[in-house]
C-alpha positions, 0 to 999 in steps of 0.5 A: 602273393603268386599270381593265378591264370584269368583262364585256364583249361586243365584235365584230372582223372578224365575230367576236363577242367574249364575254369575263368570268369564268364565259363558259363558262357562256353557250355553249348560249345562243350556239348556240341563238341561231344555230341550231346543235343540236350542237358537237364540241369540238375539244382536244389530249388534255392539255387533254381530260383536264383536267376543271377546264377541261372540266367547265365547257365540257360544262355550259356546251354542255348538250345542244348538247355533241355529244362531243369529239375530242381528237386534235389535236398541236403538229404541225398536220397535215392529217391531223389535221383529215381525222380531226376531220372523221370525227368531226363526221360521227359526231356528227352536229355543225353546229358545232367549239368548239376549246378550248386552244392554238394548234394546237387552234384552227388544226385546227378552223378548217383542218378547217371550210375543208377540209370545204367546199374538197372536195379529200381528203388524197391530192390534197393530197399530190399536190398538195404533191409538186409543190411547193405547194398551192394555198389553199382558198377556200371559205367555211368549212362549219362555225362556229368557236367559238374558246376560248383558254386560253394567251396565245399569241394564235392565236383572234382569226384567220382564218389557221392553216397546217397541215402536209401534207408534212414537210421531208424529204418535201418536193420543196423540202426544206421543210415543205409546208402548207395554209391557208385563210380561216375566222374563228371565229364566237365568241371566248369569253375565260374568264379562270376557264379560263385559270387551269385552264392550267398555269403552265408552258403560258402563260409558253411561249406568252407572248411569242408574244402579247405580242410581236404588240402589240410588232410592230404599233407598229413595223410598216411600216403601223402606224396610230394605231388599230393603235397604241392597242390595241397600246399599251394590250394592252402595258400590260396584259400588260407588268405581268401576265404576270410575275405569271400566268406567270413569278415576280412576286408580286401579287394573281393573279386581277387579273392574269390577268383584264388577261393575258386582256384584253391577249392579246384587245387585241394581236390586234385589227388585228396586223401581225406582222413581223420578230419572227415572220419570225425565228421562222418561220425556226427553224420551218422548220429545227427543230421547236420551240415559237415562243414559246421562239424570240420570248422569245430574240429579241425584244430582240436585234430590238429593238435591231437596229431601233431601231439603223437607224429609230425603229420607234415606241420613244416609242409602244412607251414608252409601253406599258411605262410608260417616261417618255420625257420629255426623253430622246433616243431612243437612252435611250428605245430602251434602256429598251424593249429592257431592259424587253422583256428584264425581261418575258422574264426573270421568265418561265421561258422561255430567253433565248439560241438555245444554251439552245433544245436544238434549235437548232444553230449552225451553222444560222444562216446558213441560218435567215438566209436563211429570214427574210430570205425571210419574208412577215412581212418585208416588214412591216418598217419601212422603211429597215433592213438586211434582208439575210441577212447583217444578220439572220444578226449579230442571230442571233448577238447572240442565240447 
């Protein structure tokens, strides 16, 4: 087992990277240090009212704590973000700390691009009633602290898309959503606050992360340099996550300071392609939870790639430890696939499209033709079958 730092700092496309049990505690140093006076917390209202992750959070921000907004919802919605912008005003805050999941992150960055693009949400409605929204491209108005809590990936980023017009407001019969630019300024990565999360909430956003290292080895532009935080961020989270989130057995505090470590290493220079097209194409039928739609389908992506192209299985081996050694690759493929699939399943997370309450289906052709129109895609390694028709048999595979 390699050994990880207690303690580090790291920097990834401007953002500072603090990571080591006990982080919370540097937060008022790290905004006197930037001239920030004071920082709205920004959480969804479980996260709020859980005092053994909050309580460091308020101690570490000091006086620079200038209160707390925990409004925001797995849904994402612009409104959300025009509400947190009331509450900053209120606070008088020159800085968001955003605290938890991915929505809460998303809101907070979102809502910092939204205060600087100067359009409120009645033209963006009307903007979006027209079809589409054009993205803000401003700088963002206020830094962005982001403090994960799940493993779901969504800190080390630059993106989030809020939702404006549902699908059945929509003019397109689709959701409707915003998106601009704003990086965090700081990803502060607390192993101490992770372990406040229930056990429940991080095997739910574990294969979301975890696959976005998956995803990057066989992405069409895969590079070396992508590949070796990759591989590595694998290596950790392929023998950690079962015992953080799911029903392995191990020494705990161990595990989760490498699920913590492995979750920053997948983000840094991800290429998310076909695993997140699919789940992308469930989000805009249903709403569900992505990780739930990357745990079913992951090995059935896997095994649809590997049967048309190499999709870097040696690479991928690699991370889980596999001993590809004299072995041909349709052997090497199917012991990734089996240990994707053995991951996945110490996690109690469901593992076929039937056993998602949501999802129907009679639907699966039409989520076909999502995914197969999906951005991700056209980060798919070169040479498959991406036809609609192709897709629609590896949803059925996994049915």
């Amino acid at each position: 087992m390699l050994p990880i730092a207690d303690r580090f700092d790291s920097a990834y496309d401007g953002c500072d990277v603090l990571y080591g049990r006990g982080r919370a505690a540097d937060l008022e140093d790290y905004l006197a240090d930037r001239g920030i006076h004071g920082a709205l917390v920004v959480c969804g209202s479980n996260v709020g009212a859980n005092d053994a992750l909050m309580d460091p959070i308020r101690e570490g921000l000091g006086d620079r704590h200038a209160g707390t907004f925990d409004g925001t919802t797995p849904e994402k919605r612009a409104e959300t973000a025009f509400d947190l912008l009331e509450a900053a005003s209120t606070a008088d805050a020159d800085a968001l700390v955003a605290v938890g999941g991915g929505s809460s992150l998303d809101v907070a960055r979102q809502a910092s691009v939204l205060a600087a693009d100067g359009r409120d949400l009645p033209t963006l409605e009307a903007e979006a009633r027209e079809g589409s929204i054009e993205s803000p491209t401003t700088d963002p108005a206020f830094p962005v602290v982001a403090i994960p809590t799940t493993f779901a990936g969504a800190d080390l980023s630059a993106g989030g898309s809020l939702e404006v017009l549902s699908a059945d407001a929509s003019p397109t019969g689709q959701p409707i959503t915003v998106s601009g630019s704003a990086m965090p300024v700081a990803d502060l990565l607390d192993p101490d606050l992770f372990e406040t999360t229930p056990r429940s909430v991080l095997a739910g956003s574990a294969m979301n992360g975890f696959d976005k290292g998956i995803e990057t080895v066989y992405a069409r532009d895969a590079s070396p340099v992508s590949d070796a935080t990759a591989v590595h961020g694998i290596r950790l989270l392929s023998g950690s996550l079962p015992v953080v989130a799911g029903d392995h057995a191990g020494d705990t505090a161990a595990a989760m300071d490498r699920a913590v470590a492995g979750t920053l290493l997948v983000q840094i220079d991800r290429k998310i392609s076909v695993v997140h097209a699919f789940g992308h194409g469930f989000a805009r039928r249903y709403d569900v939870q992505q990780g739930a739609i990357h745990a079913v389908v992951v090995p059935h992506v896997l095994a649809y790639l590997f049967e048309e192209v190499e999709a870097g299985r040696r690479a991928l081996a690699a991370g889980f430890g596999i001993d590809a050694e004299g072995r041909d690759d349709d052997a090497v493929a199917e012991a990734v696939v089996d240990a994707v699939a053995g991951v996945r399943d110490a996690l109690p997370v469901p593992n076929r499209l039937r056993d998602v309450d949501v999802v129907r289906e009679d639907d699966l052709p039409a989520i076909a033709e999502f995914i197969a129109e999906d951005p991700p895609m056209e980060r798919a390694p070169a040479g498959i079958d991406a036809s609609p028709e192709r897709i629609e048999g590896v949803l059925r595979g996994a049915w």
